[in-house]
PAKEBA-905740 format. One record per residue (C-alpha): residue number from 1; residue in one letter; x, y, z. Coordinates in steps of 0.25 Angstrom, whole numbers, plus 5000, padded with zeros to 4 digits. Example, Ala and Ser with C-alpha at 12.3 -4.5 7.8 and 13.67 -1.06 7.14 Angstrom:
2
1 / A / 5049 / 4982 / 5031 $
2 / S / 5055 / 4996 / 5029 $
***
This chain:
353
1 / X / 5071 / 5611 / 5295 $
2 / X / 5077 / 5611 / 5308 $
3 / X / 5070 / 5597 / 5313 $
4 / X / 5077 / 5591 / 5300 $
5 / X / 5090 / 5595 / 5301 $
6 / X / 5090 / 5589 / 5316 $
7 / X / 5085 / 5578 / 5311 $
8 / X / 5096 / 5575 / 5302 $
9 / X / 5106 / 5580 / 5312 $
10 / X / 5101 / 5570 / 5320 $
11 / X / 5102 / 5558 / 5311 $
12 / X / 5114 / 5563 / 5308 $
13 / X / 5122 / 5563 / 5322 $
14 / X / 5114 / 5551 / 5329 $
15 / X / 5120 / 5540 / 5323 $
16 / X / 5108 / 5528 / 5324 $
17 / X / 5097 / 5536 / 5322 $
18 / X / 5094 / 5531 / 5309 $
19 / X / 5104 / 5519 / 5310 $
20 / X / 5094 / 5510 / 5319 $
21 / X / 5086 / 5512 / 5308 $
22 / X / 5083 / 5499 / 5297 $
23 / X / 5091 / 5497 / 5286 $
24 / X / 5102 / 5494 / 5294 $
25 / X / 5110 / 5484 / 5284 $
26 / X / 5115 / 5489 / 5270 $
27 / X / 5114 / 5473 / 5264 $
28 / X / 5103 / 5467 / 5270 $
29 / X / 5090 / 5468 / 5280 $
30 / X / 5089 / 5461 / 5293 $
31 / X / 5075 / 5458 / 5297 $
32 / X / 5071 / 5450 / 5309 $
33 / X / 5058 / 5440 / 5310 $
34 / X / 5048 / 5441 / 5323 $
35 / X / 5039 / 5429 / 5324 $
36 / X / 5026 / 5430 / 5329 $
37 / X / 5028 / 5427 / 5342 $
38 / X / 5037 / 5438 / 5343 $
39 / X / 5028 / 5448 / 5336 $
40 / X / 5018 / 5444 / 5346 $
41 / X / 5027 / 5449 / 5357 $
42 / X / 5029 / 5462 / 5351 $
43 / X / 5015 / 5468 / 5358 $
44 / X / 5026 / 5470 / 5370 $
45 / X / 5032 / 5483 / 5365 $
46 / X / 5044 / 5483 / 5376 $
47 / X / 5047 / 5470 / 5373 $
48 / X / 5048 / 5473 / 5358 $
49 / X / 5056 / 5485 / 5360 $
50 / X / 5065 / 5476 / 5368 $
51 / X / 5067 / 5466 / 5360 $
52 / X / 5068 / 5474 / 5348 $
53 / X / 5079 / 5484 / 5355 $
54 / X / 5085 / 5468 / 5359 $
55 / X / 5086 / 5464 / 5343 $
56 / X / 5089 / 5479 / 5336 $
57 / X / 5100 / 5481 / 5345 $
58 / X / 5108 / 5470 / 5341 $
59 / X / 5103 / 5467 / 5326 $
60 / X / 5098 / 5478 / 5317 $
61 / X / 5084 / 5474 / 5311 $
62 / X / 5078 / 5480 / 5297 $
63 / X / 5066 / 5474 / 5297 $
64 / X / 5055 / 5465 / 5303 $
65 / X / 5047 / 5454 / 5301 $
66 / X / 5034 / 5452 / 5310 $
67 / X / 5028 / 5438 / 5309 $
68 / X / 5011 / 5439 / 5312 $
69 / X / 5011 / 5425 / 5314 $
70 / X / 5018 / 5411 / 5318 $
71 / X / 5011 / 5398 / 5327 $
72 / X / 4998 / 5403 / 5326 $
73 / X / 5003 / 5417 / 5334 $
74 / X / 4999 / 5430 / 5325 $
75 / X / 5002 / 5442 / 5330 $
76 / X / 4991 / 5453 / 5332 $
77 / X / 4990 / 5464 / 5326 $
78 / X / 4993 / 5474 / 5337 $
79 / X / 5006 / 5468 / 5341 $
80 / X / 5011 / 5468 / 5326 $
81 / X / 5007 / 5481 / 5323 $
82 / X / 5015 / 5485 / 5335 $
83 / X / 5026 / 5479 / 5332 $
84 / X / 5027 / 5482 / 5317 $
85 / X / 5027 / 5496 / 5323 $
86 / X / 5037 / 5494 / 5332 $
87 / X / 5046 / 5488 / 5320 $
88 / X / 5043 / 5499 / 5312 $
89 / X / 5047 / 5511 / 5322 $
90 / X / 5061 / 5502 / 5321 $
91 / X / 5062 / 5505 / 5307 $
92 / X / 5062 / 5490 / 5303 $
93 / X / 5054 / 5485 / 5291 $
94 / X / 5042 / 5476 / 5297 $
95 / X / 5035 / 5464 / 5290 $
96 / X / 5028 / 5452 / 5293 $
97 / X / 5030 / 5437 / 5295 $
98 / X / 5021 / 5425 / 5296 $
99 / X / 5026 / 5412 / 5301 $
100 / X / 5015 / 5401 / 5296 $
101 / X / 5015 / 5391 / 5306 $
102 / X / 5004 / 5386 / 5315 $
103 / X / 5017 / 5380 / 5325 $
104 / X / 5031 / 5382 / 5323 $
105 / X / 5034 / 5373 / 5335 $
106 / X / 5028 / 5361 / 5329 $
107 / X / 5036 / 5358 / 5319 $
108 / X / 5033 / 5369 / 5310 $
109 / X / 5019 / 5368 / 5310 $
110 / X / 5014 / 5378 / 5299 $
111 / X / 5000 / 5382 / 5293 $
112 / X / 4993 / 5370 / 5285 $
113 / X / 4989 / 5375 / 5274 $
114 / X / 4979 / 5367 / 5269 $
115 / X / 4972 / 5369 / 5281 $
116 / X / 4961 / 5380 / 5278 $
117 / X / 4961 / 5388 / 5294 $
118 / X / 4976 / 5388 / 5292 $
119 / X / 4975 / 5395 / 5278 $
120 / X / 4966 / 5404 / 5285 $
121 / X / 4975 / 5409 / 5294 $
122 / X / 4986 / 5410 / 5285 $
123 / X / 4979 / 5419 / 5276 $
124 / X / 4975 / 5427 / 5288 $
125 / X / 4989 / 5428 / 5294 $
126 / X / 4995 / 5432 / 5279 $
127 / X / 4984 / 5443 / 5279 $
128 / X / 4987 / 5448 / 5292 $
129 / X / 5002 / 5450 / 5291 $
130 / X / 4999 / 5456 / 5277 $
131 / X / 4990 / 5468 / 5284 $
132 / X / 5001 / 5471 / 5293 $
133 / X / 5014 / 5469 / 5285 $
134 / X / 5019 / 5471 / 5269 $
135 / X / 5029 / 5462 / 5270 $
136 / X / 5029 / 5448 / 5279 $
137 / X / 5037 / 5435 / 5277 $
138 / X / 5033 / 5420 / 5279 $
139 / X / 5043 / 5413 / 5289 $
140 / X / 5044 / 5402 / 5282 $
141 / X / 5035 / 5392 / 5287 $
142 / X / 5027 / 5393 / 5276 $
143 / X / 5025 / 5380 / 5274 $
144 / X / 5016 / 5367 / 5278 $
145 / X / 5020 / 5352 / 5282 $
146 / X / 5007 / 5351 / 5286 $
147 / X / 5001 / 5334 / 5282 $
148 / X / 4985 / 5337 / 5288 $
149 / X / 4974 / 5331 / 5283 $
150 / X / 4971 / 5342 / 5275 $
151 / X / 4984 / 5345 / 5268 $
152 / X / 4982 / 5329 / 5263 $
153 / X / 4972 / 5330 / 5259 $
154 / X / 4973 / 5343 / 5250 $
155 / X / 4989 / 5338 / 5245 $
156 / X / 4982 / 5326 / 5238 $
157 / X / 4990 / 5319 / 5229 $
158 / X / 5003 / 5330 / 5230 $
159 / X / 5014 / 5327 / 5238 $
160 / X / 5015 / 5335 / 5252 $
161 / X / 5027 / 5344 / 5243 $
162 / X / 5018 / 5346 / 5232 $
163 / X / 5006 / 5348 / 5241 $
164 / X / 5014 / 5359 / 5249 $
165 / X / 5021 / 5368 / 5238 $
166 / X / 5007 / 5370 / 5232 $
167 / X / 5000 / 5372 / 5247 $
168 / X / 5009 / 5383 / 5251 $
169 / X / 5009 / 5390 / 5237 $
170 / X / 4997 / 5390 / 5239 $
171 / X / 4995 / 5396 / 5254 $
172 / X / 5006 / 5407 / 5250 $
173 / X / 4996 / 5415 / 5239 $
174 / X / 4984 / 5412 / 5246 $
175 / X / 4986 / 5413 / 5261 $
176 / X / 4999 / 5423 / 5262 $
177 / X / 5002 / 5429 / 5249 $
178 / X / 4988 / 5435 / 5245 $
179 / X / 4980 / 5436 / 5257 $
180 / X / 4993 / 5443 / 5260 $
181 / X / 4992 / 5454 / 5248 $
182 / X / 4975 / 5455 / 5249 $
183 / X / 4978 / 5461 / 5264 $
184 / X / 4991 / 5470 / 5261 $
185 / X / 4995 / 5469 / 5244 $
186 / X / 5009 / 5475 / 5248 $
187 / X / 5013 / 5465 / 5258 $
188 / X / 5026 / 5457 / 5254 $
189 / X / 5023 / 5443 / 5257 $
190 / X / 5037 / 5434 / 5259 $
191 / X / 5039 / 5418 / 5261 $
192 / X / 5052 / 5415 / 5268 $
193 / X / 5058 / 5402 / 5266 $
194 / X / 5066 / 5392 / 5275 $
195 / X / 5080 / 5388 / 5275 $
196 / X / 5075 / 5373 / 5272 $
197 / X / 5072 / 5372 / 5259 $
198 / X / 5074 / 5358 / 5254 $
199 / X / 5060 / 5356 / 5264 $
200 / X / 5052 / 5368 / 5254 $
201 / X / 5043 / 5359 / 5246 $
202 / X / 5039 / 5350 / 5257 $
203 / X / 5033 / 5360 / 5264 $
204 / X / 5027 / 5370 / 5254 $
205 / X / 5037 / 5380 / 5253 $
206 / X / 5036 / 5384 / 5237 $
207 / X / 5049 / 5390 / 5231 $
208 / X / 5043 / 5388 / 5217 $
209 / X / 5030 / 5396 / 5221 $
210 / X / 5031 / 5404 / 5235 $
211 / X / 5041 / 5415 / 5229 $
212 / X / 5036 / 5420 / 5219 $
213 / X / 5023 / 5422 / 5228 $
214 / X / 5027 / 5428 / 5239 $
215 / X / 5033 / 5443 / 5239 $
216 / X / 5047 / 5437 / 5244 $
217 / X / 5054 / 5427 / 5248 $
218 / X / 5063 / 5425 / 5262 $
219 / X / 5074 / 5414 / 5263 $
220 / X / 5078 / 5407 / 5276 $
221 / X / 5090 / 5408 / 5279 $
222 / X / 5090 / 5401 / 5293 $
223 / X / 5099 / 5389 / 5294 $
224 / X / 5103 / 5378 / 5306 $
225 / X / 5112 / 5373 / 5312 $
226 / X / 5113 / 5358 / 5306 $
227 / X / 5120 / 5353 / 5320 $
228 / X / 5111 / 5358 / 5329 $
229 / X / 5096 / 5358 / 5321 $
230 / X / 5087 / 5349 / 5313 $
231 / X / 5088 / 5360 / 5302 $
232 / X / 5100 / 5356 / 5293 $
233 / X / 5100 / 5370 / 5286 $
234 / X / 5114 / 5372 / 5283 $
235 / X / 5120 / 5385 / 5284 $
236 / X / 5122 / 5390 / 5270 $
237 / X / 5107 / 5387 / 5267 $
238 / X / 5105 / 5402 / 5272 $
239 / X / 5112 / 5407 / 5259 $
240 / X / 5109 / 5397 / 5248 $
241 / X / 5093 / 5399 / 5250 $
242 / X / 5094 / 5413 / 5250 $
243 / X / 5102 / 5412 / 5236 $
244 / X / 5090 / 5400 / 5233 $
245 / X / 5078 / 5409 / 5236 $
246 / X / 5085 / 5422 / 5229 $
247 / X / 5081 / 5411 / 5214 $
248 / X / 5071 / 5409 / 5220 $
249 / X / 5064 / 5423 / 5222 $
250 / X / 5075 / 5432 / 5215 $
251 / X / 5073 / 5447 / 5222 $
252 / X / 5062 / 5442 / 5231 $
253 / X / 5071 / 5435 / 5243 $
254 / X / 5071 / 5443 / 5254 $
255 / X / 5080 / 5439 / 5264 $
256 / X / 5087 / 5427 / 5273 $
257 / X / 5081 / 5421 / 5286 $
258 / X / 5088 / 5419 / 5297 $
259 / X / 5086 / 5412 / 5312 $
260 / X / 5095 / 5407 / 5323 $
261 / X / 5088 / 5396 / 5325 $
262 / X / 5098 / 5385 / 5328 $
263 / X / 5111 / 5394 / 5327 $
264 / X / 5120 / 5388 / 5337 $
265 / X / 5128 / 5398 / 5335 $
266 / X / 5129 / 5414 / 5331 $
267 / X / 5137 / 5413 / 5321 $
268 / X / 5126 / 5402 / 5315 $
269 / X / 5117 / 5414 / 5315 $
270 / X / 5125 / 5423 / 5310 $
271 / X / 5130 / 5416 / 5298 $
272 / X / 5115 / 5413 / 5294 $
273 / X / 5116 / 5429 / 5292 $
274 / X / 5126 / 5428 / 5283 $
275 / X / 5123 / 5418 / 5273 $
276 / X / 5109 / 5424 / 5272 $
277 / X / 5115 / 5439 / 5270 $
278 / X / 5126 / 5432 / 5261 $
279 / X / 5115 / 5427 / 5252 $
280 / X / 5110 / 5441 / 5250 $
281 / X / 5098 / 5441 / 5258 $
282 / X / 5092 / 5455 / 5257 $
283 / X / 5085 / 5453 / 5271 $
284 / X / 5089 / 5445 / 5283 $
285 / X / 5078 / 5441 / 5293 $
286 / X / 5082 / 5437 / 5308 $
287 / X / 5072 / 5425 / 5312 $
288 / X / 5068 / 5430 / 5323 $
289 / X / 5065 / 5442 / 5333 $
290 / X / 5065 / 5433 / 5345 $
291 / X / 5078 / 5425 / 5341 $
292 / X / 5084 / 5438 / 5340 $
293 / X / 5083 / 5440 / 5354 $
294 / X / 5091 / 5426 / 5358 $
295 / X / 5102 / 5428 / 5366 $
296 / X / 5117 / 5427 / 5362 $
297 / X / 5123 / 5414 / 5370 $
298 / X / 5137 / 5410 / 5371 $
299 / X / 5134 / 5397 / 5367 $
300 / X / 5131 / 5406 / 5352 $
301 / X / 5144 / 5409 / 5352 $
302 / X / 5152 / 5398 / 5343 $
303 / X / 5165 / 5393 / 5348 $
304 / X / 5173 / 5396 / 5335 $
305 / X / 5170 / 5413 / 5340 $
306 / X / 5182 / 5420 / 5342 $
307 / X / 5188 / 5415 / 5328 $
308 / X / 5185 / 5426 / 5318 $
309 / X / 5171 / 5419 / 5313 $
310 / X / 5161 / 5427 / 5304 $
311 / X / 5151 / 5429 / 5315 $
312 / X / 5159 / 5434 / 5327 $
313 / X / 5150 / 5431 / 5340 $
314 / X / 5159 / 5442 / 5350 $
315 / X / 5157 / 5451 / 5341 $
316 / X / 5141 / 5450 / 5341 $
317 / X / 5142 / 5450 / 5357 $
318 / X / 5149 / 5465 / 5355 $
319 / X / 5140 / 5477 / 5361 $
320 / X / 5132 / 5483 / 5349 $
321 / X / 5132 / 5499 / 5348 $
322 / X / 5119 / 5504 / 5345 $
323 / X / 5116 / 5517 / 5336 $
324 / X / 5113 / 5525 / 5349 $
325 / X / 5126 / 5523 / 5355 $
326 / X / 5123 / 5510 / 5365 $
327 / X / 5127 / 5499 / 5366 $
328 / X / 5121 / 5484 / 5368 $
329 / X / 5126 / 5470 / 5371 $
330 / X / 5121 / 5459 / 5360 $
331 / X / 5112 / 5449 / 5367 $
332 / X / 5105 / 5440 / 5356 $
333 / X / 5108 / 5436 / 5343 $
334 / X / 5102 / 5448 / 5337 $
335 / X / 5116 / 5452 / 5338 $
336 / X / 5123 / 5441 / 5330 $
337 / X / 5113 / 5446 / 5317 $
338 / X / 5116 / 5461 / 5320 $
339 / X / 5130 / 5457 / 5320 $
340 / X / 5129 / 5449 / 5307 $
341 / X / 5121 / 5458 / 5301 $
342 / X / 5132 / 5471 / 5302 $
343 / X / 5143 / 5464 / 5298 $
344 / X / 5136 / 5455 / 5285 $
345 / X / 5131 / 5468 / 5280 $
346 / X / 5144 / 5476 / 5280 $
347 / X / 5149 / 5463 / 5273 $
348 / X / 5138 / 5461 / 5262 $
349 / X / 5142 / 5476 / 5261 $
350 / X / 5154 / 5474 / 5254 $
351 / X / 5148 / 5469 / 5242 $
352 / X / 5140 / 5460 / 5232 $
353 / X / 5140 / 5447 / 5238 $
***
């Protein structure tokens, strides 16, 4: 009786005992992705505590998503074990991720998947992110533009649209989906989908049958700056395909996506927060643990500061007092999410939007 009642003494004068503890947001979750590349790294305990301490410090995180495999890189099994523990003892929800590309850097290259040893290991990466997770999410390069010999011959007559919307059904049951369930029947298996939909058909991506076999759906929410990329995906895009997919899978869209790829600016970034968060994105996942790490530039800082603006860039650049009474400088744009963050969920608090 006397152990308990310190206890609760204790959480009751040490204001951030239970504070630094997930949820942290009364409107919304904020989830950050880890590529495979970065989950490799993660054997390196140190460096995972210090890059960990880097992010948390300046963004507060509720859950995590560890991708097994992306450019032919899967992760072993001893350095994911570790690291889903490590998140864990954070107190952040941990699932998976699989990234279905064979090269990112060259031009997207993604699994063909007419080709029989790329079906293969497809099946076998599905099965081995299902025995260590009961959630994981398909970034959303599930697709295929590939034009071998063998997709030729097997299209026939269809057209490459035609050809690819029934492919990729296809390869959803019976290379993710069941060898999935057969390995871990609990495990929730989502697709995410991209921010350039009017490409969909072309590359297989089935809106007709995709959501209704998956456990979930996720919407990317990223956008580009049309100046400054070859991706013309117009700011506002973010909120009208979260509003798109919500008809599409009613109760079963889970969140918005978002990167600072291509943000010339932080207040770019920022507002790619707020039109996801607007559209009532129950989750918002930050792409990625590395990019999180970027440092803030001046050159991030846009010339029209100063004047009253939504995002305010002086105020992200303010120290941050942490639960246990310290203090710390911002140093990467983890900081312009944590700020955006606090102040759009006092704002979605207000009411019903």
């Amino acid at each position: 009786m006397k152990k308990i009642s310190c206890l609760i003494f204790l959480i009751l004068i040490i204001p951030g005992v239970s504070a630094q503890r997930p949820p942290f947001y009364k409107n919304f979750t904020v989830s950050v992705y880890v590529r495979a590349y970065e989950v490799r790294d993660m054997a390196d305990q140190k460096k995972l505590e210090e890059s960990w301490n880097l992010i948390s410090q300046q963004v507060k995180i509720d859950k995590i998503y560890l991708e097994t495999h992306r450019d032919q890189i899967i992760v072993d099994e001893k350095t994911l074990e570790a690291a889903i523990k490590f998140f864990k003892s954070k107190g952040l929800k941990v699932a998976g991720g699989i990234t279905y590309t064979i090269n990112e850097r060259n031009n997207f290259e993604t699994f063909c998947y007419t080709n029989p040893e790329h079906r293969k290991k497809a099946r076998e990466i599905a099965e081995y992110t299902a025995k260590h997770f009961d959630e994981f999410i398909l970034d959303d390069f599930f697709f295929t533009s590939c034009k071998c010999d063998l997709c030729i011959k097997a299209k026939g007559e269809m057209s490459w649209t035609d050809y690819r919307l029934k492919l990729m059904t296809e390869a959803a049951r019976e290379l993710v989906i069941d060898p999935a369930k057969a390995v871990n029947p609990k495990v929730k298996v989502v697709i995410k989908y991209p921010n350039w939909y009017e490409h969909f058909q072309g590359l297989g991506f089935n809106l007709e049958t995709q959501p209704g076999m998956f456990d979930g759906i996720y919407t990317g929410t990223e956008t580009r700056d049309p100046v400054f990329t070859d991706q013309h995906l117009q700011q506002y895009l973010g909120y009208l395909i979260i509003r798109y997919f919500d008809n599409i899978a009613p109760g079963r869209n889970g969140g918005g996506w978002v990167d600072p790829a291509a943000s010339m600016y932080m207040d770019r970034y920022a507002e790619q927060f707020w039109l996801t968060l607007f559209a009532k994105a129950p989750e918002i996942t930050m792409f990625d643990y590395s990019q999180l790490q970027t440092p803030v530039r001046p050159e991030l800082r846009g010339a029209w500061q100063g004047n009253k603006t939504s995002f305010d860039f002086d105020e992200m650049m303010k120290p941050i007092n942490l639960p246990d009474g310290k203090t710390v400088i911002p140093t990467t744009i983890a900081r312009a999410a944590g700020l955006t963050f606090e102040n759009l969920d006092k704002f979605l608090g207000l009411g019903k939007i």
